[in-house]
TIRO-2110 file (N, C-alpha, C; in Angstrom, 1 decimal):
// TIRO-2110
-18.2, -4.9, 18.7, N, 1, A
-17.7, -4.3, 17.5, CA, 1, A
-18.7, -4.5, 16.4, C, 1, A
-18.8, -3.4, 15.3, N, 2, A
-20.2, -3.3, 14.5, CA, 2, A
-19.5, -4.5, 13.1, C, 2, A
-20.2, -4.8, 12.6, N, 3, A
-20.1, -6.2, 11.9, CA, 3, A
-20.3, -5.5, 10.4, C, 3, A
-20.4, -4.0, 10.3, N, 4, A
-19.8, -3.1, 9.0, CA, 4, A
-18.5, -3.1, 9.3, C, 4, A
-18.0, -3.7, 7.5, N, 5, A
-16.6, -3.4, 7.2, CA, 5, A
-16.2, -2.5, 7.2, C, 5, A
-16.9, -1.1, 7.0, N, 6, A
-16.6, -0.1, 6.6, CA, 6, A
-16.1, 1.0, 8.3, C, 6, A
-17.4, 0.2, 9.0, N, 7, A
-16.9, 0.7, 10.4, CA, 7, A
-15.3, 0.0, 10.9, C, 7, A
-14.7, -0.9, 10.6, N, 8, A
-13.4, -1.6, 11.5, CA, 8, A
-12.3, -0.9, 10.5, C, 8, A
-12.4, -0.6, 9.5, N, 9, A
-11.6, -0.2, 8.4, CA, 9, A
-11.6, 1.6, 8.5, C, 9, A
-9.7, 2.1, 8.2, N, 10, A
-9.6, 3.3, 8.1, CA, 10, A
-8.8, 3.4, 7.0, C, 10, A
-9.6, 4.4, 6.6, N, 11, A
-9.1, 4.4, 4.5, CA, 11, A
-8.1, 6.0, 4.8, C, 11, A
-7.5, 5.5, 3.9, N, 12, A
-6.4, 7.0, 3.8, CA, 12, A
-6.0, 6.9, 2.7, C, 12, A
-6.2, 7.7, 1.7, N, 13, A
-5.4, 9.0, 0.0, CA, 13, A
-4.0, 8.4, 0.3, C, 13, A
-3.7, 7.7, 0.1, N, 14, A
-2.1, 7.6, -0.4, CA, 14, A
-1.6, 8.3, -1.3, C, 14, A
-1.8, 8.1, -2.6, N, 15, A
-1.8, 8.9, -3.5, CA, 15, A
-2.6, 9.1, -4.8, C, 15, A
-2.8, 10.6, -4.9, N, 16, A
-4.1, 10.6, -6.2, CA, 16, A
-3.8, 9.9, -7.2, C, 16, A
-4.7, 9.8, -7.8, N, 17, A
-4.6, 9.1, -9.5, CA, 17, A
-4.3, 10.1, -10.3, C, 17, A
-3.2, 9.8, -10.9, N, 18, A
-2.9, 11.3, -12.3, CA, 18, A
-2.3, 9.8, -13.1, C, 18, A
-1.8, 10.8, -14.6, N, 19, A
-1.6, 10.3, -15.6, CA, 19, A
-0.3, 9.5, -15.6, C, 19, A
1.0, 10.1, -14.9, N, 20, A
2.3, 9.2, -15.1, CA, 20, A
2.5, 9.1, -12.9, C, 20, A
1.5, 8.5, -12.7, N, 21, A
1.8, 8.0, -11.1, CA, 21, A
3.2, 7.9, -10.6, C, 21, A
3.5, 6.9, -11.3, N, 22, A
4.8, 6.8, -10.7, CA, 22, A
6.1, 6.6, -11.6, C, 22, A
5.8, 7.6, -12.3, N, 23, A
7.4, 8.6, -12.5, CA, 23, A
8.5, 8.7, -11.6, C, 23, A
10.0, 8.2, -12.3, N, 24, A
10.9, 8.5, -10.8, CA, 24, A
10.6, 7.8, -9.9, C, 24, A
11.0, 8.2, -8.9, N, 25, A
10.6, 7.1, -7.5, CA, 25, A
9.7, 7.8, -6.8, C, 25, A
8.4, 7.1, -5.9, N, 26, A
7.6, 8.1, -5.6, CA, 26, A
7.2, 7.4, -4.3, C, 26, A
6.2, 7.9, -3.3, N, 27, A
6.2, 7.2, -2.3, CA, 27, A
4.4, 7.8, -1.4, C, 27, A
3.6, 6.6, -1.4, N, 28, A
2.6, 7.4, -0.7, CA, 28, A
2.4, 8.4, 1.0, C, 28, A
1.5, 8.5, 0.9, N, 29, A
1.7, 9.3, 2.3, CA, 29, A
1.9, 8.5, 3.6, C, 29, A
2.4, 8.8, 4.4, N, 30, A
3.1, 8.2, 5.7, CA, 30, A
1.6, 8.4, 6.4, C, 30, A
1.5, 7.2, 7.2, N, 31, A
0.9, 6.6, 8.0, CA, 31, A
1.1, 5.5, 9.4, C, 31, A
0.5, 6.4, 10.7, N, 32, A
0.8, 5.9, 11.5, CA, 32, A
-0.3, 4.8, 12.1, C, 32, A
0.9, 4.5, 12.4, N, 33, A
0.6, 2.7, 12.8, CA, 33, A
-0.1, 2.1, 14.0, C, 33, A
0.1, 3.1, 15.2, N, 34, A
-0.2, 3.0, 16.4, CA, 34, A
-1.7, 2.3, 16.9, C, 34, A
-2.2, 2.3, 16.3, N, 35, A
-3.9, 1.8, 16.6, CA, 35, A
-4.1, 1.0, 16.0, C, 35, A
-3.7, 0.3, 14.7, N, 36, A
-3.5, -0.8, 13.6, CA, 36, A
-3.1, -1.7, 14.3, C, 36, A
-2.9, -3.4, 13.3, N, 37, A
-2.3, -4.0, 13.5, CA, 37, A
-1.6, -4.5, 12.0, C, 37, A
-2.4, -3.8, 11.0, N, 38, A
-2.0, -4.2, 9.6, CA, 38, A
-2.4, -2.6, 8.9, C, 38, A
-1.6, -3.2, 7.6, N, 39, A
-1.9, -2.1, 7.1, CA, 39, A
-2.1, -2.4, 5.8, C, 39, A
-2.9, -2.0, 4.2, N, 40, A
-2.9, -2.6, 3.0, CA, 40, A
-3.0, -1.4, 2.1, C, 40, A
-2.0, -1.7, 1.3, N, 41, A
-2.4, -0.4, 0.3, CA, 41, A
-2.6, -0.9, -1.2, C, 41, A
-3.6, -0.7, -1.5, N, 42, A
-3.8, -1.2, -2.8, CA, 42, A
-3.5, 0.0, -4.2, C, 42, A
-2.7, -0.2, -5.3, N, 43, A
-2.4, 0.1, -6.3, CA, 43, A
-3.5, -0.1, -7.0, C, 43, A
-4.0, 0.5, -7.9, N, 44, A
-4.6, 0.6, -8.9, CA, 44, A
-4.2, 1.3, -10.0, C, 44, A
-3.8, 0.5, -11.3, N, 45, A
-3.2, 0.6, -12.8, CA, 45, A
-4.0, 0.7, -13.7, C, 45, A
-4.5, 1.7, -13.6, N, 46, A
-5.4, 2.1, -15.3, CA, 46, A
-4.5, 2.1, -16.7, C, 46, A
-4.5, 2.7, -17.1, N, 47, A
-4.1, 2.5, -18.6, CA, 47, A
-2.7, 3.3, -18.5, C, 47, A
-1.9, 2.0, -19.3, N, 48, A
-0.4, 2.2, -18.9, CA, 48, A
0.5, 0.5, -19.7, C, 48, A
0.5, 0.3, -20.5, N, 49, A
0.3, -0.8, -20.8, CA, 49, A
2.0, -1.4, -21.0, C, 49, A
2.8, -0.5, -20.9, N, 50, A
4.2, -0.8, -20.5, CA, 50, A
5.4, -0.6, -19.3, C, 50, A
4.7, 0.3, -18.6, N, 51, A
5.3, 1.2, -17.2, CA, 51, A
5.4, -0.2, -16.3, C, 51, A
6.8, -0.5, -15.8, N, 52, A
6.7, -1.3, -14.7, CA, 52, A
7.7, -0.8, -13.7, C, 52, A
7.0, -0.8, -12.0, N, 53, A
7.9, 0.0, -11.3, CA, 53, A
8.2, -1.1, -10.5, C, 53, A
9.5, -0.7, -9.6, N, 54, A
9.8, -1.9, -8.1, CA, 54, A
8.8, -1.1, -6.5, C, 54, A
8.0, -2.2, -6.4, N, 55, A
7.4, -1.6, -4.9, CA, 55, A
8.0, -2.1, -3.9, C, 55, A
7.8, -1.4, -2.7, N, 56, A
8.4, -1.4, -1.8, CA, 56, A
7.6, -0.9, -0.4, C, 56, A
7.8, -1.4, 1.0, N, 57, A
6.8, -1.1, 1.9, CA, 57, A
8.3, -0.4, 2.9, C, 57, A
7.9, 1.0, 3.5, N, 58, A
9.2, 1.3, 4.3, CA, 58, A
8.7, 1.4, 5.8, C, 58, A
9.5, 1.0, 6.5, N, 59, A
8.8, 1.6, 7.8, CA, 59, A
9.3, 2.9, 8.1, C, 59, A
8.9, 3.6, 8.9, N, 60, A
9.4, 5.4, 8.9, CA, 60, A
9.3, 5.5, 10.1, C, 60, A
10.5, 6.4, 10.8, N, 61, A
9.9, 6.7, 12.4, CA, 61, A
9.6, 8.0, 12.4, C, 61, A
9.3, 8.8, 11.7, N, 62, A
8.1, 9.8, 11.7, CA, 62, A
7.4, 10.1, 10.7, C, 62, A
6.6, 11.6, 10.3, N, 63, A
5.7, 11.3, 9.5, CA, 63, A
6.4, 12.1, 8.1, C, 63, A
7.5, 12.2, 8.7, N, 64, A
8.3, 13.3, 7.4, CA, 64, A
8.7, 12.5, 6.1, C, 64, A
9.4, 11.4, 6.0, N, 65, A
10.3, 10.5, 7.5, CA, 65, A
11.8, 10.9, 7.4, C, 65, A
12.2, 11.0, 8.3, N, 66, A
13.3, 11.5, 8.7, CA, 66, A
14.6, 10.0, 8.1, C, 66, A
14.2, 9.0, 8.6, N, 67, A
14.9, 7.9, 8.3, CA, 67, A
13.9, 6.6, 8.2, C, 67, A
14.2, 5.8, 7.1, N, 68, A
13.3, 5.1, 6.5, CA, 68, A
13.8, 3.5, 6.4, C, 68, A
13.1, 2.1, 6.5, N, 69, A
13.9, 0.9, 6.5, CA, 69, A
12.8, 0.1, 6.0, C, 69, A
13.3, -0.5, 4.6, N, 70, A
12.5, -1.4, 3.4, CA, 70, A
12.2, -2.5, 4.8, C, 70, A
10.8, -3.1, 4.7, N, 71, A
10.2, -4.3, 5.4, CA, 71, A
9.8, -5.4, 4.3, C, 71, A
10.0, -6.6, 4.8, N, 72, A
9.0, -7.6, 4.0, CA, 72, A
7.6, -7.3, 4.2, C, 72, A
6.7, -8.0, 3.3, N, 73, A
5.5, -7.8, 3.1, CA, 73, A
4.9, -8.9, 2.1, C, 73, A
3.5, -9.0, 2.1, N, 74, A
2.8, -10.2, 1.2, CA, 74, A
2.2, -9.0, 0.2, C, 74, A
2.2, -9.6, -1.0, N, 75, A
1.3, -8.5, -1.9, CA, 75, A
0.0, -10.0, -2.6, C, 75, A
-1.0, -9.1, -3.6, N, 76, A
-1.5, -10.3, -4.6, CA, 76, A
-1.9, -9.4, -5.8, C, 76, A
-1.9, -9.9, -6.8, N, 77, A
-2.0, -9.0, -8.0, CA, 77, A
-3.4, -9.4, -8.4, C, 77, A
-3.7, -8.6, -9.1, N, 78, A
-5.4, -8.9, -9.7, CA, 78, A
-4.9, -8.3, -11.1, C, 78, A
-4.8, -9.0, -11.8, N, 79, A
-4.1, -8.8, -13.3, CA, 79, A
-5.7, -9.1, -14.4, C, 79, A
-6.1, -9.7, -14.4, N, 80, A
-7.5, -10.2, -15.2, CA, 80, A
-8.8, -10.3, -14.2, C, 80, A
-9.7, -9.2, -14.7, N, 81, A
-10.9, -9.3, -13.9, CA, 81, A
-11.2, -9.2, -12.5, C, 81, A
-11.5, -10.5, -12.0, N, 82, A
-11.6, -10.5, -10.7, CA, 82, A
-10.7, -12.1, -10.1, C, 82, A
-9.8, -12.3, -11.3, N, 83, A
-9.3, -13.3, -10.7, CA, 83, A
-7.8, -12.8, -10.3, C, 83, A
-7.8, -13.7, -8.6, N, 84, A
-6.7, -13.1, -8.1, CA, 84, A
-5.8, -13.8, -7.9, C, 84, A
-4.7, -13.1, -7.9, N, 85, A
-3.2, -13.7, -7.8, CA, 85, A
-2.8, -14.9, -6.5, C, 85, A
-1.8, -15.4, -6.2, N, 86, A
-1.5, -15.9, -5.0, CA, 86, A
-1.1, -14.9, -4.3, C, 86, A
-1.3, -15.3, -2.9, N, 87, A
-1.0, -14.4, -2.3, CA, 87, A
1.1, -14.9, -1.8, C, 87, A
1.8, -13.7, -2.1, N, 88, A
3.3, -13.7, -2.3, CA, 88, A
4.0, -13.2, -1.3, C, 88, A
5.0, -14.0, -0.7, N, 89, A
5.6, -13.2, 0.5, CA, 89, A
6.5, -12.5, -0.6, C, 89, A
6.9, -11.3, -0.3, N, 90, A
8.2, -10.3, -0.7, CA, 90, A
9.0, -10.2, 0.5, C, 90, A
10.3, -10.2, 0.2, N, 91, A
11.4, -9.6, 0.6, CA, 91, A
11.2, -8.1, 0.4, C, 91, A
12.6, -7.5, 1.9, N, 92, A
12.1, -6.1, 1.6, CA, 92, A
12.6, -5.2, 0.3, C, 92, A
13.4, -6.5, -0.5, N, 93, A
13.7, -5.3, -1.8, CA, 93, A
12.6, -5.5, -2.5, C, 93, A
11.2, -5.6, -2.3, N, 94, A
9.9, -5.8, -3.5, CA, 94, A
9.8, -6.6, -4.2, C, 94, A
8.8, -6.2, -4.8, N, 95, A
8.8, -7.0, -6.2, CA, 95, A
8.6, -5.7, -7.3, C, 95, A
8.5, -6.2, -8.7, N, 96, A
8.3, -5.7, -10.0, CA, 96, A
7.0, -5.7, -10.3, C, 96, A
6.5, -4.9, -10.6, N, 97, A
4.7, -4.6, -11.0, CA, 97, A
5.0, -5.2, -12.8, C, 97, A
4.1, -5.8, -13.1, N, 98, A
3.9, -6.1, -14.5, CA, 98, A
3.0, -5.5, -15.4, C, 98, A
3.8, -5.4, -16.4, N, 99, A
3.2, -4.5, -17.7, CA, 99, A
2.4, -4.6, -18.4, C, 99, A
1.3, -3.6, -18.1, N, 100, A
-0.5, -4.1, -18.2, CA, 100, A
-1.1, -3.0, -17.9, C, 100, A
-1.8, -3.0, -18.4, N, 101, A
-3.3, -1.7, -18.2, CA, 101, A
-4.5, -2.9, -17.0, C, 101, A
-5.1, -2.1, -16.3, N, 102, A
-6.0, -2.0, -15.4, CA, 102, A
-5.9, -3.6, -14.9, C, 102, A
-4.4, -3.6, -13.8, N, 103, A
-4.3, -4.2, -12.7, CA, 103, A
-4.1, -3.8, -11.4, C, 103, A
-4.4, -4.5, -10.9, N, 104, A
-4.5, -4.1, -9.4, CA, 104, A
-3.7, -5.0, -8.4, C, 104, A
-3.3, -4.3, -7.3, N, 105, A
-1.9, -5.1, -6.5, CA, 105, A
-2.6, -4.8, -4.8, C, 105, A
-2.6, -5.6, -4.0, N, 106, A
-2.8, -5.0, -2.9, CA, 106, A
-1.7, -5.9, -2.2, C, 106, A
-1.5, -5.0, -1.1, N, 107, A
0.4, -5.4, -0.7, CA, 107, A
-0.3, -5.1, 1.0, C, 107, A
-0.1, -6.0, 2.0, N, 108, A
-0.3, -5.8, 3.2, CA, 108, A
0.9, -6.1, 3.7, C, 108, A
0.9, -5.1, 4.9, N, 109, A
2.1, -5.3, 6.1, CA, 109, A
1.8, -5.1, 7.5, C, 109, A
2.2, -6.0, 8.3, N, 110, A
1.9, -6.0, 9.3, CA, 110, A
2.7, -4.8, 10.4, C, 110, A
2.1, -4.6, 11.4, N, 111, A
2.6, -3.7, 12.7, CA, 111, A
4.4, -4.0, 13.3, C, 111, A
3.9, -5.2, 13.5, N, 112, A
5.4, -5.9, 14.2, CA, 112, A
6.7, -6.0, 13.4, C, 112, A
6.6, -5.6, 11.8, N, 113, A
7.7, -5.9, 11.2, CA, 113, A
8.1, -4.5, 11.4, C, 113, A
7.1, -3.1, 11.4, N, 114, A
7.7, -2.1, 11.8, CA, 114, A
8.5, -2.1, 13.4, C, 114, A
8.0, -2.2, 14.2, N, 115, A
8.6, -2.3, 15.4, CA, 115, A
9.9, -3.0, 16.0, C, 115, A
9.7, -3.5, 14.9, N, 116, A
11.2, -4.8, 15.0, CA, 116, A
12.3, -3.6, 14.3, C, 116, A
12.0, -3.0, 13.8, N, 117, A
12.9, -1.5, 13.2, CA, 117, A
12.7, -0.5, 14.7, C, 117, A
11.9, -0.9, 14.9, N, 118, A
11.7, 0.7, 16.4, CA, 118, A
11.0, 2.0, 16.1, C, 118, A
10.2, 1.6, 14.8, N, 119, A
9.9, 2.7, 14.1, CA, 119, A
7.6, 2.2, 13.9, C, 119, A
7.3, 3.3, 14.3, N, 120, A
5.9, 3.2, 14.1, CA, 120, A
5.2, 3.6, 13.0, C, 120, A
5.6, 4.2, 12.1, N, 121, A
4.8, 4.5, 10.7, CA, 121, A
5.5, 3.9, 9.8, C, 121, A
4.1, 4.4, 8.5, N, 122, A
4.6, 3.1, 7.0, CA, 122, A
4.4, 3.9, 6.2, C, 122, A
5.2, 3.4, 4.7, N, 123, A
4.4, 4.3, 3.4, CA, 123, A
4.8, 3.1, 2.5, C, 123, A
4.2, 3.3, 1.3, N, 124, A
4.6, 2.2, 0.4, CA, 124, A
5.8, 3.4, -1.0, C, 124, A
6.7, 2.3, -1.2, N, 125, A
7.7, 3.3, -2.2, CA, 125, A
7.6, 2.5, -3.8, C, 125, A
7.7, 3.4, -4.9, N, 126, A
7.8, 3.1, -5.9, CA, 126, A
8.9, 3.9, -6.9, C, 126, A
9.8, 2.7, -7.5, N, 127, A
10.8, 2.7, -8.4, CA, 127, A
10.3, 2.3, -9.7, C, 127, A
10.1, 3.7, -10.9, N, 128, A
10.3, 3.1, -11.7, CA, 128, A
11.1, 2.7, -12.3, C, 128, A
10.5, 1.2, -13.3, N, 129, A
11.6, 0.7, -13.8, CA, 129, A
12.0, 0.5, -15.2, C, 129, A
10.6, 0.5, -16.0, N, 130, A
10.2, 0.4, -17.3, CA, 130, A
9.7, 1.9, -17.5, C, 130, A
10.2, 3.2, -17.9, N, 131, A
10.0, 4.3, -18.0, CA, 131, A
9.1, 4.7, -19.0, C, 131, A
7.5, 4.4, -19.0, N, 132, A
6.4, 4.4, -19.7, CA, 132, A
5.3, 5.2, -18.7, C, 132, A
4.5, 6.1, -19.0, N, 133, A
3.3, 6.8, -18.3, CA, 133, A
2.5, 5.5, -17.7, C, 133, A
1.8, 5.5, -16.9, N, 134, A
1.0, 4.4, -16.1, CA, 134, A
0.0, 5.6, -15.0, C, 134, A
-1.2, 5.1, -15.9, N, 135, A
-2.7, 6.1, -15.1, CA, 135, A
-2.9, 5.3, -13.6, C, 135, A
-2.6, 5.9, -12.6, N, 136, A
-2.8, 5.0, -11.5, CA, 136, A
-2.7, 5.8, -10.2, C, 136, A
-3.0, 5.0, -9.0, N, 137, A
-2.8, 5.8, -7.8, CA, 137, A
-3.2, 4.9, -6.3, C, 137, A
-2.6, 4.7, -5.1, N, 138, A
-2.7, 4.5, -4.4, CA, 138, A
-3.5, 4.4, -3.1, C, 138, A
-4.2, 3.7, -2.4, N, 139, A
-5.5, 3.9, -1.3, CA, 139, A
-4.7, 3.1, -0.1, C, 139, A
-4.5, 4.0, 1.0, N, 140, A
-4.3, 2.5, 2.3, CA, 140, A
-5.6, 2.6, 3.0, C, 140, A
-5.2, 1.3, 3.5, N, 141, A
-6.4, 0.6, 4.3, CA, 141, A
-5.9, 0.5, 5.5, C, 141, A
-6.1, 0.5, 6.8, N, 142, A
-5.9, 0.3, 7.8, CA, 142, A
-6.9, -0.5, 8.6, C, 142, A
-6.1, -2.0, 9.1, N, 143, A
-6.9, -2.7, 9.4, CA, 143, A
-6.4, -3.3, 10.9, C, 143, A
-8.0, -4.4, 11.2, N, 144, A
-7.6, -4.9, 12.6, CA, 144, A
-7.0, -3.6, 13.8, C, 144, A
-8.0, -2.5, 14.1, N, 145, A
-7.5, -2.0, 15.3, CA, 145, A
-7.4, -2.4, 16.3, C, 145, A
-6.5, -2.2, 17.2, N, 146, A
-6.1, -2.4, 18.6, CA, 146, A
-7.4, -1.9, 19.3, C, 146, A
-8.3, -1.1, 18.8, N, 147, A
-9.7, -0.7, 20.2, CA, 147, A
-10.1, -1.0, 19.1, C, 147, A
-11.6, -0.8, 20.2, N, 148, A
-13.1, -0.9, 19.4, CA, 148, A
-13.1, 1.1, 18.6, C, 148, A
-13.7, 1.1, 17.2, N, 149, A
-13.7, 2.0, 17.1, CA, 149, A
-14.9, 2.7, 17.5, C, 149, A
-14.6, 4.0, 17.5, N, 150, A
-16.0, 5.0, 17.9, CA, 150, A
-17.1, 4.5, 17.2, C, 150, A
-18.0, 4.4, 17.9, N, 151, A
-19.6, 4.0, 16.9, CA, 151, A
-19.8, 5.2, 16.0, C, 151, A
-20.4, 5.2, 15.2, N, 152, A
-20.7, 6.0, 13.8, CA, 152, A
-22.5, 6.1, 13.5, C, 152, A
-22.9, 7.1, 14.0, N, 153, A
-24.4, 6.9, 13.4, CA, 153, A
-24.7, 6.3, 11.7, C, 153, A
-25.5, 5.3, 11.5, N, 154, A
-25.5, 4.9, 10.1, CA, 154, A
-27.3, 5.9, 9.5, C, 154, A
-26.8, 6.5, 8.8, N, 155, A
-27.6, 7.5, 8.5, CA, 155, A
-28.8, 6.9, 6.8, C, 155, A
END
């Protein structure tokens, strides 16, 4: 296995960055799980300095999703700089994002808490809660695959 992060790691657009992200309840794009063993989606909060929503990790058994079931999950917040939060177990009802310009949250969940539903895909959900604009947007990461991935010419 190649000893670039970039090689073991599969990034996926959750959701763009626009001006009021998560307006309403909103939910990134579904992603399947089947080659993973984890999965991490990091939030990023630009400027927004009172908007606070409830997150949430769902498992999905398709990619629509047809029927959906809140999972526990660990998140850690990066609120100042580069110093980082503890890392938090959540329950599946989430947690509350806090009200702040340019923090950052990354929220990992594992494979098996899906399957324990019978369900192989994930998305992360957002409730707002504090009804304020917040510049921000979503990236998952897909980690620890079950194979070796395809070698990648490094150019």
């Amino acid at each position: 296995m190649s000893q670039l992060m970039i090689e073991n790691l599969h990034l996926v657009k959750g959701l763009d960055p626009v001006a009021d992200a998560f307006a309403g309840t909103v939910a990134s794009d579904v992603v399947n799980m089947q080659g993973h063993e984890s999965v991490m989606f990091v939030i990023y909060k630009g400027v927004g300095t009172t908007g606070t929503s409830t997150i949430t990790v769902e498992a999905c058994d398709d990619v629509t999703p047809t029927n959906t079931s809140a999972i526990p999950f660990h998140y850690r917040a990066i609120t100042t700089g580069d110093t980082e939060g503890a890392v938090t177990a959540a329950a599946a009802a989430g947690f509350a994002t806090g009200a702040g310009s340019s923090e950052i949250y990354a929220i990992e969940a594992q494979a098996d808490e899906l399957s324990s539903n019978g369900y192989g895909y994930v998305r992360l959900a957002a409730v707002e809660v504090a009804n304020s604009p917040v510049l921000g947007g979503v990236i998952i990461i897909m980690g620890k695959p079950r194979h070796t991935p395809t070698a990648t010419a490094i150019v």
